[in-house]
C-alpha positions as CSV (number, residue, x, y, z in Angstrom):
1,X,108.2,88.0,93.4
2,X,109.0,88.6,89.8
3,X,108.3,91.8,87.4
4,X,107.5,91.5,83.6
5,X,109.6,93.7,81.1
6,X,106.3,95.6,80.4
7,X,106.0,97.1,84.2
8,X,109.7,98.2,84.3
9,X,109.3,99.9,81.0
10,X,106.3,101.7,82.3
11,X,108.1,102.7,86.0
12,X,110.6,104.4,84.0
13,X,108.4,106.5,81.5
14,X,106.4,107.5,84.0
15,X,109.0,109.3,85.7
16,X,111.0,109.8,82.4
17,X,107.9,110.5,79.6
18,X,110.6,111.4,76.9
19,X,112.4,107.8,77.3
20,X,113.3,105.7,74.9
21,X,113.6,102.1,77.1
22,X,114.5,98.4,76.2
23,X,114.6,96.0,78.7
24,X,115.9,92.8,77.6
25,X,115.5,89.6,80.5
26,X,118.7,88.2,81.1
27,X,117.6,85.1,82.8
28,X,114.1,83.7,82.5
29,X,112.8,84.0,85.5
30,X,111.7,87.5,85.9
31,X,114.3,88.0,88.2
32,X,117.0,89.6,85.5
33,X,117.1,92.2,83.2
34,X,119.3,94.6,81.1
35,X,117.6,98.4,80.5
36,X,118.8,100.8,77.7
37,X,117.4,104.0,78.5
38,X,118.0,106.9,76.2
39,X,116.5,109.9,77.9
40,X,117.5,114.3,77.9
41,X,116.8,114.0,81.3
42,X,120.2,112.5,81.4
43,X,121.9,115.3,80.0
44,X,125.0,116.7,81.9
45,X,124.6,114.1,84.4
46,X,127.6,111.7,85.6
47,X,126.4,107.5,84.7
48,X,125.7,107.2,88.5
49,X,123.3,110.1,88.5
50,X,121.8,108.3,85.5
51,X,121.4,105.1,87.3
52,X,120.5,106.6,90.3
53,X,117.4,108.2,88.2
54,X,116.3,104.8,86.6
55,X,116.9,103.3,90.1
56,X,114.4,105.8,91.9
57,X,111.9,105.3,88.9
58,X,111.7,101.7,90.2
59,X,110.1,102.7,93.7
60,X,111.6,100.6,95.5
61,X,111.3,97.5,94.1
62,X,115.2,96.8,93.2
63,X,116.6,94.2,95.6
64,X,112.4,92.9,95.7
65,X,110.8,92.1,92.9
66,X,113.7,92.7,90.8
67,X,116.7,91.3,92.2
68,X,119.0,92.5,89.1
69,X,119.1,95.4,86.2
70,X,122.3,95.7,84.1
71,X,122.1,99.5,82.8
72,X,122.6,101.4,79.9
73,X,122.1,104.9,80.0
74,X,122.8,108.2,78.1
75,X,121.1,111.5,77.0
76,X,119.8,111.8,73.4
């Protein structure tokens, strides 16, 4: 089951309203995607915190509907 760019970006603002997001598909086939996520929730927090943030944003759905999301993250 695939996810469009659109619903990722939204997952992530929701839980991040101050974010600035691009997702970018990798692959065509809704399967693979790169973020860049720019957000002051980030701020003083080690990369894996970071991802682990964007990853809980998600729900779930990493390893289901989105098999694969390359990150970029930092705090403004």
């Amino acid at each position: 089951m695939a996810m469009q760019q659109a619903d990722i970006e939204a997952l992530i603002k929701a839980a991040m309203p101050d974010a600035q997001v691009t997702i970018t598909a990798l692959v065509d086939d809704g399967d693979h995607y790169s973020a860049t996520v720019v957000s002051e929730a980030f701020r003083g927090k080690s990369r894996v915190q970071q991802h682990q943030l964007v990853y809980a944003s998600l729900r779930g759905r990493m390893g289901g509907e989105l098999h694969a999301l390359a990150l970029q993250t930092s705090a403004p």
